[in-house]
VOBA-1610 file (N, C-alpha, C; in pm, whole numbers, padded with zeros to 5 digits, always signed):
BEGIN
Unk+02583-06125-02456Unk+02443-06108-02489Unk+02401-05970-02437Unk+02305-05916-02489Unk+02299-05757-02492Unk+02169-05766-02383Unk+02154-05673-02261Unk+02058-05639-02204Unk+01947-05681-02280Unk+01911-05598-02383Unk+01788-05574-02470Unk+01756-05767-02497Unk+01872-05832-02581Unk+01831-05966-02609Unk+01790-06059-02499Unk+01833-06009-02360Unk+01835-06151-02246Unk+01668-06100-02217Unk+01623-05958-02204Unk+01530-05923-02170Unk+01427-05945-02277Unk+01399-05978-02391Unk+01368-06070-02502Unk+01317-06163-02482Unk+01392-06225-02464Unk+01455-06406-02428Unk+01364-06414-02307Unk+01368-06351-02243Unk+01312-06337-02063Unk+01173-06342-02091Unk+01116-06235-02138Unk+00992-06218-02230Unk+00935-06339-02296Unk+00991-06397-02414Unk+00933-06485-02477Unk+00903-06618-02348Unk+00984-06628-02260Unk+00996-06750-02183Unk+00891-06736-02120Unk+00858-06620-02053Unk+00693-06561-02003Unk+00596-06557-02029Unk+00579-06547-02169Unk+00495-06546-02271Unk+00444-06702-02291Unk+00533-06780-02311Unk+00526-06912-02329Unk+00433-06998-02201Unk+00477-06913-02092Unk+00440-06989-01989Unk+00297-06930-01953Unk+00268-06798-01978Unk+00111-06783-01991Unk+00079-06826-02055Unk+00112-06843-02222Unk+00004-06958-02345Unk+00000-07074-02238Unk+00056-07170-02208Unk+00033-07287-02157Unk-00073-07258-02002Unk-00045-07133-01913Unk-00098-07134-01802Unk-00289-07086-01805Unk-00257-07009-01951Unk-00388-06948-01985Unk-00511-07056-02082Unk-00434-07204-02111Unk-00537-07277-02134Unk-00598-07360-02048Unk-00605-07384-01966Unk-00605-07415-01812Unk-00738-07428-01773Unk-00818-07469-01758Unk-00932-07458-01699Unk-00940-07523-01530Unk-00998-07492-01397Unk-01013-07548-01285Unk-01013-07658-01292Unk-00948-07754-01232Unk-00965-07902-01220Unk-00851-07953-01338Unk-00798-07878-01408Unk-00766-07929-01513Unk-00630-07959-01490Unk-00521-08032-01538Unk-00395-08009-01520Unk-00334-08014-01675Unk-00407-08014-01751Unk-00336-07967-01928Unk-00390-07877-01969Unk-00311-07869-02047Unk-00356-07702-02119Unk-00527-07746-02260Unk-00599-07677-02209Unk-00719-07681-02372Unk-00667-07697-02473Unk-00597-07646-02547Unk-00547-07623-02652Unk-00409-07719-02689Unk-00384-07743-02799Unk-00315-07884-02798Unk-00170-07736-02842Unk-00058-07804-02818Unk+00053-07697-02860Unk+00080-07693-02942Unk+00075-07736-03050Unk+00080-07679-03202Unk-00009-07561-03226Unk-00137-07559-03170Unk-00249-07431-03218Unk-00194-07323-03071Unk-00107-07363-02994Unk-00077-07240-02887Unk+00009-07163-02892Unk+00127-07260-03031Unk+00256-07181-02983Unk+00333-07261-02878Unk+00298-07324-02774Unk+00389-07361-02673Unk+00459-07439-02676Unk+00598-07417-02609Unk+00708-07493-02585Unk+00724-07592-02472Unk+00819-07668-02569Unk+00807-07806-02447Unk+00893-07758-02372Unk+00850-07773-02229Unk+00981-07803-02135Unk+01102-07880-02100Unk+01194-07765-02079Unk+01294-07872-02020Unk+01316-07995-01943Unk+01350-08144-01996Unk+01512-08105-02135Unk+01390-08117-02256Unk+01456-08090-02358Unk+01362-08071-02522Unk+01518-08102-02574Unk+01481-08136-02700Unk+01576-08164-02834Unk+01588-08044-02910Unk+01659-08005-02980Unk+01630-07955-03131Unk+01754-08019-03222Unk+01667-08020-03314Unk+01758-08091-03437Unk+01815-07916-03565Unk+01957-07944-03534Unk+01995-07860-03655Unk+02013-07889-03789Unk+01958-07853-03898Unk+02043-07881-04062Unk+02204-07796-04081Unk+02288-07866-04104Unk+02383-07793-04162Unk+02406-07766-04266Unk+02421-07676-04359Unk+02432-07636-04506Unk+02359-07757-04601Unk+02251-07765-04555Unk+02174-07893-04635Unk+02270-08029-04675Unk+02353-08056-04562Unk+02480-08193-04612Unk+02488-08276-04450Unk+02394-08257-04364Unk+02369-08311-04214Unk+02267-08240-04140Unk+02211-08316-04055Unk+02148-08275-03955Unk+02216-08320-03830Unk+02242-08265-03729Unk+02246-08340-03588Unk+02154-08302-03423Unk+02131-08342-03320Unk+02051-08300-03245Unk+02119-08279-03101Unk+02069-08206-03015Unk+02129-08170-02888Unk+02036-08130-02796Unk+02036-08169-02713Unk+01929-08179-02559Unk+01971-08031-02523Unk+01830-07990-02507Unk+01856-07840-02446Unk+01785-07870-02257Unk+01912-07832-02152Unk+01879-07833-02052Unk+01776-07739-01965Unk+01782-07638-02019Unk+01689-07533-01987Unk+01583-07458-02054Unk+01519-07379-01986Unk+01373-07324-02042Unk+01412-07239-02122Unk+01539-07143-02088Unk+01596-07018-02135Unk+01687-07042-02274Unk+01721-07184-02242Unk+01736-07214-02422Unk+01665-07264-02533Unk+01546-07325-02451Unk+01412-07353-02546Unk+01389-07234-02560Unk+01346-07116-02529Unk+01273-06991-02568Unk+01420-06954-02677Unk+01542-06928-02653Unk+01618-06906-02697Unk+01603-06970-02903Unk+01578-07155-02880Unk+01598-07181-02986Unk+01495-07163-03069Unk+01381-07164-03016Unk+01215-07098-03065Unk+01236-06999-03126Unk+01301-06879-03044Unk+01359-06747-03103Unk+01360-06765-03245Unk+01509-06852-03282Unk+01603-06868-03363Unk+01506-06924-03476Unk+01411-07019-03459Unk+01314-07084-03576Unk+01212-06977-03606Unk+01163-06867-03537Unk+01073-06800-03586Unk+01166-06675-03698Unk+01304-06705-03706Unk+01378-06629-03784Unk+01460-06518-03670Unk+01493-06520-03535Unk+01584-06471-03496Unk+01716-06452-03536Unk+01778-06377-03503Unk+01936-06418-03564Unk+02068-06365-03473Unk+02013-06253-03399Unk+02086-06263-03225Unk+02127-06437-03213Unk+02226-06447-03171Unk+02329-06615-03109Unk+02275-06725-03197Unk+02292-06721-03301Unk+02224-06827-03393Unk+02321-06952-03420Unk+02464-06920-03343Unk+02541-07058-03401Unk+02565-07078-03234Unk+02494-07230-03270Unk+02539-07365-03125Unk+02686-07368-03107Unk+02703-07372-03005Unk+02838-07387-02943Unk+02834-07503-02829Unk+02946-07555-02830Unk+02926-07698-02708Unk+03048-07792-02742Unk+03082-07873-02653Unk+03156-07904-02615Unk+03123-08035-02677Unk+03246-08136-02731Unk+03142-08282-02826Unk+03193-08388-02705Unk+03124-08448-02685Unk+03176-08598-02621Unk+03135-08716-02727Unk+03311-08777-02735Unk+03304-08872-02833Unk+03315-08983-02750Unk+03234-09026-02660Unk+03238-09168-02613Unk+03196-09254-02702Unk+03116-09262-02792Unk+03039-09432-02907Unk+02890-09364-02844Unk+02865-09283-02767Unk+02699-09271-02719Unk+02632-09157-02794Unk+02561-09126-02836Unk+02508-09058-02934Unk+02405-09006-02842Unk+02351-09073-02817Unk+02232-09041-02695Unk+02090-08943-02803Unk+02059-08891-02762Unk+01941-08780-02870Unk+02028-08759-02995Unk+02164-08768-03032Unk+02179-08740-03147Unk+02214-08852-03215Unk+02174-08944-03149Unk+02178-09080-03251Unk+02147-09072-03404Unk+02211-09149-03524Unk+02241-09254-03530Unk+02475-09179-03488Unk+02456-09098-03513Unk+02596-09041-03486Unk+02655-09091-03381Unk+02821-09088-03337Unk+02883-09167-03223Unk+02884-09085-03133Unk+02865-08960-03119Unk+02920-08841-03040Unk+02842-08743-02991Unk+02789-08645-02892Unk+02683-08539-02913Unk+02775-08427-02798Unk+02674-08334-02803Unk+02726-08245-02726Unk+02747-08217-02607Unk+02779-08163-02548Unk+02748-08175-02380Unk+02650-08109-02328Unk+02532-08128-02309Unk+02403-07997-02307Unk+02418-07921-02166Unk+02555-07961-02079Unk+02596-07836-02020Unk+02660-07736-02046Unk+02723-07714-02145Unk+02805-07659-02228Unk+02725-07560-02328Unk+02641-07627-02342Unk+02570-07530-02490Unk+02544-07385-02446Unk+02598-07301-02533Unk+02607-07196-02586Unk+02506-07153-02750Unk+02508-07024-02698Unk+02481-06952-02880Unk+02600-06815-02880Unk+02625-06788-03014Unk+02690-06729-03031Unk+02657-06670-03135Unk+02716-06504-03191Unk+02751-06448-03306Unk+02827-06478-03442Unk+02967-06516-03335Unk+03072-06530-03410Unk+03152-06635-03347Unk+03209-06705-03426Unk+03318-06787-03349Unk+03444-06824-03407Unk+03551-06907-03355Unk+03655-06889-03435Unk+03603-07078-03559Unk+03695-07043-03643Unk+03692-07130-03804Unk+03720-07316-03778Unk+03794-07304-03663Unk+03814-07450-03598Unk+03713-07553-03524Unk+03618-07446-03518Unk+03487-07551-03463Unk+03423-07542-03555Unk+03394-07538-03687Unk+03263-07555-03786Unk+03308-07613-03868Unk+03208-07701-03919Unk+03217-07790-03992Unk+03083-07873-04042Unk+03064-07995-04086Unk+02968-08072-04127Unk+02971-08187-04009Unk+02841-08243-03943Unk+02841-08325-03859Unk+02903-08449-03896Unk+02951-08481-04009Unk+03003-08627-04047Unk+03166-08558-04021Unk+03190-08447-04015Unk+03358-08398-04011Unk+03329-08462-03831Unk+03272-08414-03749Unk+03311-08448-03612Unk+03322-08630-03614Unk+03184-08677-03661Unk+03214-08853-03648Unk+03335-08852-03709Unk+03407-08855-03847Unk+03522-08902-03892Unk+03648-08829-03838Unk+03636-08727-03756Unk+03739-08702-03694Unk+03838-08584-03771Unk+03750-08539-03867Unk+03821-08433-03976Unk+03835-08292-03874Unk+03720-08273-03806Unk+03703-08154-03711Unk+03773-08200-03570Unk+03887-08200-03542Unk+03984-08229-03414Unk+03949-08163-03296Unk+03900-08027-03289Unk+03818-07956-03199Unk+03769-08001-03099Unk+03788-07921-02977Unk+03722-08023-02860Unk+03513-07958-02852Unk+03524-07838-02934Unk+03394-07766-02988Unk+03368-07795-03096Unk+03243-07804-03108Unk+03159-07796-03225Unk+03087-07617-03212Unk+03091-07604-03398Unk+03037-07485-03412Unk+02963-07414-03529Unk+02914-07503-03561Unk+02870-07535-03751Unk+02806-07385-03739Unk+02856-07269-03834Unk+02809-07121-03851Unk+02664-07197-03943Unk+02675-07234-04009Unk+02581-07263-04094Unk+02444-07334-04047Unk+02434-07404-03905Unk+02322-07446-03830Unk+02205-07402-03810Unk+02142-07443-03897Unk+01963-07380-03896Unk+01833-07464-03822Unk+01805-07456-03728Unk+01696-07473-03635Unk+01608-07606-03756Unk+01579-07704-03735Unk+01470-07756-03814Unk+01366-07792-03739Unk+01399-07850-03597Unk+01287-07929-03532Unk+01301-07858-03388Unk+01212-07867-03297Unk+01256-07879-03164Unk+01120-07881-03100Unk+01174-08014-03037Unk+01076-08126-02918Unk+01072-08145-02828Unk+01016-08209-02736Unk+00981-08282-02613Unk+01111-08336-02598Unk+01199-08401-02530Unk+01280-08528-02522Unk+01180-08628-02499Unk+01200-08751-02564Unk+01164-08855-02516Unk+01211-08972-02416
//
């Protein structure tokens, strides 16, 4: 990651945290403004759900603030580290990426440029076992949602 992008990234995360600190009134402990009309991001952990080449979606718990600003980036049309990288655990638990058997390891997650051809694929290739990879890396992963965890 390039000076210029982490210092970006650093930025937007700052930014984020004055929208939320600057609706604030004394006494108050929420922000005025509801976060859809602020811009603001949920805090860590948050979800985001990816589309893959319009043939899957799947979702992955983002552990930190610096990858929520990161995936925010990526939905306002960023394109600096735009493909998820992570590690899959196929226990039967799906966890946030339910209804699927498998999700990522949200210690693991990465973004990347480029990666090698053995981790990408369609999220039904990891359930059926077509993608053998101990990574997932769908180049084609486009930002659709990203939430609160519940």
């Amino acid at each position: 990651m390039s000076r210029l992008s982490w210092s970006l990234r650093a930025l937007g995360v700052a930014s984020a945290l004055a929208v939320g600190l600057s609706g604030c009134a004394e006494g108050q402990s929420e922000p005025v403004s509801s976060p859809s009309a602020t811009g603001e991001l949920p805090a860590a952990p948050a979800v985001v759900t990816f589309d893959v080449a319009d043939q899957g979606t799947y979702s992955i718990e983002l552990v930190s603030d610096e990858l929520i600003a990161h995936v925010a980036e990526l939905r306002a049309g960023g394109e600096d580290g735009r493909i998820p990288v992570g590690t899959i655990v196929r226990d039967g638990d799906g966890g946030v990426n339910a209804p699927w058997s498998w999700h990522i390891d949200p210690d693991t997650l990465e973004f990347a440029d480029v990666t090698t051809e053995v981790c990408d694929g369609l999220p039904e290739y990891v359930e059926d076992g077509t993608l053998t990879s101990d990574v997932y890396c769908p180049w084609s992963a486009t930002v659709v949602e990203l939430k609160a965890k519940s």
